[in-house]
N, CA and C atoms as an extended XYZ file, in Angstrom:
339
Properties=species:S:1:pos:R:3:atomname:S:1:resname:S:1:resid:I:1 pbc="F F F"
N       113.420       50.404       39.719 N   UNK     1
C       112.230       49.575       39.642 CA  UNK     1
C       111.529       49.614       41.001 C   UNK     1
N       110.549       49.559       41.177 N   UNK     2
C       109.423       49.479       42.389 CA  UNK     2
C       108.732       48.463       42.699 C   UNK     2
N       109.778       48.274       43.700 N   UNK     3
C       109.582       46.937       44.585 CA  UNK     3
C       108.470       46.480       45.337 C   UNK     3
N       107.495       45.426       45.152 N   UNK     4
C       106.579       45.576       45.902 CA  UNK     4
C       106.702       44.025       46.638 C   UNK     4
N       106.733       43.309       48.258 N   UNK     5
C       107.565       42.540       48.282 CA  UNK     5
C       106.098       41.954       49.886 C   UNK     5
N       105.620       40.573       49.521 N   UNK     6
C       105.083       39.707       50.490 CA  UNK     6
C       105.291       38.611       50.790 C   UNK     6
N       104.851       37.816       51.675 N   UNK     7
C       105.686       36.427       52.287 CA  UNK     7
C       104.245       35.686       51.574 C   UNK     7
N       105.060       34.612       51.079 N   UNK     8
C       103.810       33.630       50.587 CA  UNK     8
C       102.694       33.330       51.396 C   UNK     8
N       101.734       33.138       50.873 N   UNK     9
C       100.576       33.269       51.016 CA  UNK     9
C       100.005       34.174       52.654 C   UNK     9
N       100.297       35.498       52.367 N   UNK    10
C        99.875       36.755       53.419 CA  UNK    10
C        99.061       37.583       52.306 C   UNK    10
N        98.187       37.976       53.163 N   UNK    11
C        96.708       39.247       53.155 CA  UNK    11
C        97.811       40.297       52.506 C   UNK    11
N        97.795       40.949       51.588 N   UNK    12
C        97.788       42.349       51.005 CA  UNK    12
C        96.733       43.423       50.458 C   UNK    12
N        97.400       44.491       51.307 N   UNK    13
C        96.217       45.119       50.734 CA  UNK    13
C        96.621       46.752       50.039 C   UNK    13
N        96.500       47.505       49.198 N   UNK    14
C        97.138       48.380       48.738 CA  UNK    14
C        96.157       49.461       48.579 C   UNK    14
N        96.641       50.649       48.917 N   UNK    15
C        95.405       52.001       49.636 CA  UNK    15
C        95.576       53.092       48.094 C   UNK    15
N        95.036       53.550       47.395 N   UNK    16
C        95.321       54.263       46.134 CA  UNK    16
C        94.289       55.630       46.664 C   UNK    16
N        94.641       56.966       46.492 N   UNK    17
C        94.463       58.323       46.395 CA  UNK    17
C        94.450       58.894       45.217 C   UNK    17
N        93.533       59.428       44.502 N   UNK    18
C        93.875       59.766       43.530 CA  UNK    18
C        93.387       61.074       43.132 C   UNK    18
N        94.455       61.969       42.965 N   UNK    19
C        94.194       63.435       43.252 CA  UNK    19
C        94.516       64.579       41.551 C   UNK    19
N        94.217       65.156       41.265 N   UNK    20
C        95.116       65.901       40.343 CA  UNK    20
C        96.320       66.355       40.403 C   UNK    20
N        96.492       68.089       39.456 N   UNK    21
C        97.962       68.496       39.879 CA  UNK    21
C        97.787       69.466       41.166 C   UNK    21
N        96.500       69.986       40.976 N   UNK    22
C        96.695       70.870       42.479 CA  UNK    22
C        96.445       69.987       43.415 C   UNK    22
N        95.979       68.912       43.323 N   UNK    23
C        95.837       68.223       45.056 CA  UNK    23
C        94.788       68.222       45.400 C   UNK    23
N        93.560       68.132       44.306 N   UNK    24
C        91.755       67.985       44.213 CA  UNK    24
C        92.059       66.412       44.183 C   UNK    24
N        90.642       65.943       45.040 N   UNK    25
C        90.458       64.976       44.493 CA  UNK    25
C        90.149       64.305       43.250 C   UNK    25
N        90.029       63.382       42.629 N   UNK    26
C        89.476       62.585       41.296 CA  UNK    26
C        88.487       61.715       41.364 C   UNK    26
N        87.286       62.129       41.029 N   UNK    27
C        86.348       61.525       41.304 CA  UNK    27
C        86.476       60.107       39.996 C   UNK    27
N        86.705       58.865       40.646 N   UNK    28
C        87.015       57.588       39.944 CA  UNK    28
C        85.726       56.568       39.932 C   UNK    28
N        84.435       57.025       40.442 N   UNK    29
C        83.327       56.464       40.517 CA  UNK    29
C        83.560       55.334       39.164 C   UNK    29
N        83.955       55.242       38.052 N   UNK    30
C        83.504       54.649       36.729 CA  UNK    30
C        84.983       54.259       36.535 C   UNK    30
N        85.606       54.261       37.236 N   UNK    31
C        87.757       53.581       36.999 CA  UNK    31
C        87.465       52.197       37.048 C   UNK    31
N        88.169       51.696       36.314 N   UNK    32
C        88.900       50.065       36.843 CA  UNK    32
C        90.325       50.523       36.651 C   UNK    32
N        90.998       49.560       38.012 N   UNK    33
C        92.066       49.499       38.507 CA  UNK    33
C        92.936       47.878       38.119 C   UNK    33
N        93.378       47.642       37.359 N   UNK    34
C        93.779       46.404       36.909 CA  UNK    34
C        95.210       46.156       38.008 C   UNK    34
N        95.120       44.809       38.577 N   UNK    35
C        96.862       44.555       39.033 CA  UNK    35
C        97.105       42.996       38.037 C   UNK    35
N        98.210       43.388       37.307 N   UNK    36
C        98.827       41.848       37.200 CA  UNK    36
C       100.021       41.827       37.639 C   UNK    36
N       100.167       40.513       38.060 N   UNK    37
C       101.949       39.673       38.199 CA  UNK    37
C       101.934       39.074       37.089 C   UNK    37
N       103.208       38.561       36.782 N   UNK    38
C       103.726       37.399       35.973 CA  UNK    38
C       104.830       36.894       35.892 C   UNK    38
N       105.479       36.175       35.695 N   UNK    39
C       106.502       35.356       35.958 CA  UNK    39
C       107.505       35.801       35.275 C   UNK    39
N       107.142       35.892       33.646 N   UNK    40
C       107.706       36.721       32.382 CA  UNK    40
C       107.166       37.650       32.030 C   UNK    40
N       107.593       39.008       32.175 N   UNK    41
C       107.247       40.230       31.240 CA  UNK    41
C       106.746       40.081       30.161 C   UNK    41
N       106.998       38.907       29.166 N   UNK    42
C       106.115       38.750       27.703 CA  UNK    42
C       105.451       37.769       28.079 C   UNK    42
N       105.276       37.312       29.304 N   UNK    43
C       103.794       36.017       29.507 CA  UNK    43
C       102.438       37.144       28.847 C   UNK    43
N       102.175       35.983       28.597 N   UNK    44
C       100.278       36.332       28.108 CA  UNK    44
C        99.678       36.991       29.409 C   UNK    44
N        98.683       38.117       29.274 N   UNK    45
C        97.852       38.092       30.434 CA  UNK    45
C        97.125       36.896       31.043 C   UNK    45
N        96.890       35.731       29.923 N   UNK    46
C        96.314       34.387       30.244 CA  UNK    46
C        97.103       33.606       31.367 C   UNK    46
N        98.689       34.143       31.091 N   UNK    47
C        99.465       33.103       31.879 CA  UNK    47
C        99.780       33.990       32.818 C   UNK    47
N        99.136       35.142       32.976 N   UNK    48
C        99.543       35.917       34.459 CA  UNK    48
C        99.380       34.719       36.076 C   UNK    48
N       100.494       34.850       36.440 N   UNK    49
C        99.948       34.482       38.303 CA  UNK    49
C        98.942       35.202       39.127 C   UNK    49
N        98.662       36.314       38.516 N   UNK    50
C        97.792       37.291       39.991 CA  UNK    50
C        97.089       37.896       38.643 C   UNK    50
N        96.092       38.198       38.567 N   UNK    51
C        94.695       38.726       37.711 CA  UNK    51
C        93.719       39.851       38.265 C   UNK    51
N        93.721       40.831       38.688 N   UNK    52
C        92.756       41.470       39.851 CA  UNK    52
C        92.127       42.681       38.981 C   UNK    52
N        90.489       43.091       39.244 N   UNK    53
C        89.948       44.221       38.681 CA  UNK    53
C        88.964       44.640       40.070 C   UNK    53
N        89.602       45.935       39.798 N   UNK    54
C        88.734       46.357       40.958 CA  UNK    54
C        88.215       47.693       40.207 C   UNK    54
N        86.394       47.678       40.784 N   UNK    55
C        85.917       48.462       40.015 CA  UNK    55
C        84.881       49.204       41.009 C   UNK    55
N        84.871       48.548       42.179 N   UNK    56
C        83.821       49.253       43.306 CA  UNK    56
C        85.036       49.683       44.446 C   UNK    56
N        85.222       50.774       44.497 N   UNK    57
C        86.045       51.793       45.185 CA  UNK    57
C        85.970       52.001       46.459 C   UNK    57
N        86.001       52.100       47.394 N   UNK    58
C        86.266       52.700       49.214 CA  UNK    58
C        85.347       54.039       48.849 C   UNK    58
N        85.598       54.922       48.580 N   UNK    59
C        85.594       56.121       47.954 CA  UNK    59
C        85.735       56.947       46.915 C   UNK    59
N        84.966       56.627       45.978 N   UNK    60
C        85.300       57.377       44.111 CA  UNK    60
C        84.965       59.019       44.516 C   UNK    60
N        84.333       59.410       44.701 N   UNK    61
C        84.337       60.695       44.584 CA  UNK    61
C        85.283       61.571       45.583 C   UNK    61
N        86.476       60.860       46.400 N   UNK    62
C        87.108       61.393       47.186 CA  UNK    62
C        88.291       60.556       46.447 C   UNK    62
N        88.399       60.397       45.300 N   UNK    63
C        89.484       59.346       44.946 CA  UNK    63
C        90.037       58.108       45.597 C   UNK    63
N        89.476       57.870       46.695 N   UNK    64
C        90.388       56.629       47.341 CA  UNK    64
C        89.430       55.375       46.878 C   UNK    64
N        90.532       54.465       46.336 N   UNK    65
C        90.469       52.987       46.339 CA  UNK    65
C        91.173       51.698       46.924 C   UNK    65
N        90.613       50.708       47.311 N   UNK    66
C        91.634       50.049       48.012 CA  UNK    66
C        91.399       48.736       47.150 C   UNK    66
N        92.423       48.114       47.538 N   UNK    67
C        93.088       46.879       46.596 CA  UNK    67
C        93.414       45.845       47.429 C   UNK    67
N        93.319       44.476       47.570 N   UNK    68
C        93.484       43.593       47.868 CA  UNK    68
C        93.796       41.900       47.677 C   UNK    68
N        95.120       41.302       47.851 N   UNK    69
C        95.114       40.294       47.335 CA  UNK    69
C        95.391       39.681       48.709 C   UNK    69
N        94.726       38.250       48.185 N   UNK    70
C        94.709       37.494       49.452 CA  UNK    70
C        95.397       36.358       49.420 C   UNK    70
N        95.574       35.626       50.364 N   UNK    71
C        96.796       34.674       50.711 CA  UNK    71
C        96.713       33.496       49.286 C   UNK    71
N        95.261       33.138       48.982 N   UNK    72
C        95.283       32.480       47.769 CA  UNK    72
C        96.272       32.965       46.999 C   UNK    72
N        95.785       34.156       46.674 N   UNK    73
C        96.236       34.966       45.319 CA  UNK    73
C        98.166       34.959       45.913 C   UNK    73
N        98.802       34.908       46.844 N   UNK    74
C       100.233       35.121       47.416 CA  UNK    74
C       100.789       34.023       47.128 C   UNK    74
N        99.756       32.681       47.260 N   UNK    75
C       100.363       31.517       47.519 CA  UNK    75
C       101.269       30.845       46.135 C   UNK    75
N       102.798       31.673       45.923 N   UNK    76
C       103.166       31.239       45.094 CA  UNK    76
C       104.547       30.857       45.316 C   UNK    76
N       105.197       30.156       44.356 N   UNK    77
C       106.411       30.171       44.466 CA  UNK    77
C       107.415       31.038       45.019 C   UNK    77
N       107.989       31.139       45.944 N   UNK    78
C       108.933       32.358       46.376 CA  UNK    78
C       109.921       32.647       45.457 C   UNK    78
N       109.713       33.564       44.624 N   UNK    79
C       110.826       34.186       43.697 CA  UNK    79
C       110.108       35.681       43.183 C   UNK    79
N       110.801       36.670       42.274 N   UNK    80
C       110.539       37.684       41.900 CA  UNK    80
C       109.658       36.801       40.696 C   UNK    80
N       109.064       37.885       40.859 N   UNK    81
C       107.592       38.003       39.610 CA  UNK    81
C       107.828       39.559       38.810 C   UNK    81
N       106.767       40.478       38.320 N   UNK    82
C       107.131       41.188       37.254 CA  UNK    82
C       105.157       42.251       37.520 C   UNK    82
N       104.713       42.991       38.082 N   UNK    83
C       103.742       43.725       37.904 CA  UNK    83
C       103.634       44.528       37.580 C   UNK    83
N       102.178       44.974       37.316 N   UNK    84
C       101.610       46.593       37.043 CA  UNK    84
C       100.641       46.845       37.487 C   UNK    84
N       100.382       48.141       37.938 N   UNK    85
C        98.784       48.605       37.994 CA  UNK    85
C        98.295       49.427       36.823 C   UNK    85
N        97.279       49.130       36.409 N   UNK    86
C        96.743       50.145       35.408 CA  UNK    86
C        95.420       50.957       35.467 C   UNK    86
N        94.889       51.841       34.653 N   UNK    87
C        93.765       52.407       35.250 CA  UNK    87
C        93.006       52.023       33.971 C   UNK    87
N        91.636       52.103       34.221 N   UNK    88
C        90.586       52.736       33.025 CA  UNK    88
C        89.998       53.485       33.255 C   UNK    88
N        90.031       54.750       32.764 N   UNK    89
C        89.382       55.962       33.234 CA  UNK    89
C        87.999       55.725       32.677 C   UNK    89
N        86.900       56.588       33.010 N   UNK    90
C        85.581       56.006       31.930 CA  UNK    90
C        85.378       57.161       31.403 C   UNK    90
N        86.785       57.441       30.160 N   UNK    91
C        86.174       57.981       29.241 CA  UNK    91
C        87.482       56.909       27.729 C   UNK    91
N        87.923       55.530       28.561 N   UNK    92
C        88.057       54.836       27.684 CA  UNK    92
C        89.946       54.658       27.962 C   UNK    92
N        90.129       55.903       28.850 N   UNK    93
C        91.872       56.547       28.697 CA  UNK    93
C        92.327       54.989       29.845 C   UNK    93
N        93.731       54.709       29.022 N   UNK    94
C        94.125       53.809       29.968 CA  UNK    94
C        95.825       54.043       29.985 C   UNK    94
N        96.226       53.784       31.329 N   UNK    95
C        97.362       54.316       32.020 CA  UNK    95
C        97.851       53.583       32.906 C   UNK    95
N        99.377       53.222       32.602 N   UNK    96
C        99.883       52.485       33.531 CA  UNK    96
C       100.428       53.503       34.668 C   UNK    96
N       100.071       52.904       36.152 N   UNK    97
C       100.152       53.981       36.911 CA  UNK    97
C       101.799       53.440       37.694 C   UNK    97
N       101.635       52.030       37.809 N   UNK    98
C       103.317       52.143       38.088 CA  UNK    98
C       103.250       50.316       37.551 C   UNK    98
N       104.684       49.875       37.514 N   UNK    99
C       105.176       48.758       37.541 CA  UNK    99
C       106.719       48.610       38.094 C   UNK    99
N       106.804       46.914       38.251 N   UNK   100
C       107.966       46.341       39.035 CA  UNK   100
C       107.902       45.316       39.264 C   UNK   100
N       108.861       44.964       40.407 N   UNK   101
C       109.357       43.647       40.754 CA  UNK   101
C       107.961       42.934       42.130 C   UNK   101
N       107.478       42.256       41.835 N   UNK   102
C       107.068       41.531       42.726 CA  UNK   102
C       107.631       40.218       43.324 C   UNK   102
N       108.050       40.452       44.636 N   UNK   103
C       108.817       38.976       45.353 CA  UNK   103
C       107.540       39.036       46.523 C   UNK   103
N       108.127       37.428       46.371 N   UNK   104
C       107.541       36.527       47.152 CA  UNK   104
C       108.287       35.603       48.288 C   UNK   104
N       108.680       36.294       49.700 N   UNK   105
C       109.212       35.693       49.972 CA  UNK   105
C       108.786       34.192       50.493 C   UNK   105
N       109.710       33.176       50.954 N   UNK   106
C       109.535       31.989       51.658 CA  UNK   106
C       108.743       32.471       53.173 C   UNK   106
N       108.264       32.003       53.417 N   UNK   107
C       107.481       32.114       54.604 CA  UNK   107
C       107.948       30.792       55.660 C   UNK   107
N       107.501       30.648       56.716 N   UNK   108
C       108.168       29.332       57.923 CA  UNK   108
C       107.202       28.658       57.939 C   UNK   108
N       105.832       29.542       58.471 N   UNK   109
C       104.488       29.102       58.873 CA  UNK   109
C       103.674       28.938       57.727 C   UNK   109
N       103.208       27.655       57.644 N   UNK   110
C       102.641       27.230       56.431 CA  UNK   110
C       101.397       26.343       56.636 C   UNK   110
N       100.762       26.648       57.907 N   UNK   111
C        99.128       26.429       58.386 CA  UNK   111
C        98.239       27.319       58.612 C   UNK   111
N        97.332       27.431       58.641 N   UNK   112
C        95.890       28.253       58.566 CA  UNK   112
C        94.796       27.653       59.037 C   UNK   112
N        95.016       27.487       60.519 N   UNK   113
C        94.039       26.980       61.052 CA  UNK   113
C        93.678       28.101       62.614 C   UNK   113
């Protein structure tokens, strides 16, 4: 499983390349990039903890996209959670590109000022 692992409520941010089989880029201009967490693997997407669509890219025609969740979106209970990323290609094709364990660890510092 593929661990993806932050301290409650910390900045994440996740860098995506997206190339073919020879190692061309993928032009993703028209992709959405879905991330969910959830607590339970059969939770509803309704009852997901983390919800994210990203659809304006760093770079679509060089494939790179970047992803970001922010301390809101972290600020959860410290325990394992359950994610995925998925794609929508725009010609409708949709693909889970990976999933796993999301933890959350306890953090010390718990101000933001």
């Amino acid at each position: 499983m593929n661990q993806i692992s932050v301290f409650r409520g910390d900045d994440k941010t996740f860098n995506f390349t997206f190339k073919d089989g020879d190692g061309a880029a993928i032009d993703i201009t028209d992709w959405t990039i879905y991330f969910t967490a959830k607590e339970n693997v059969n939770d509803t997407d309704d009852e997901a903890k983390i919800k994210k669509d990203v659809t304006v890219h760093t770079a679509p025609e060089g494939g790179i996209s970047n992803f970001s969740l922010s301390h809101i979106d972290t600020d959860l209970d410290p325990k394992e959670y359950y994610y995925d990323f998925q794609i929508k290609k725009d010609d409708g094709i949709i693909r889970t590109l990976i999933k796993g364990g999301f933890l959350i660890h306890t953090d010390i510092t718990r101000r933001i000022t």
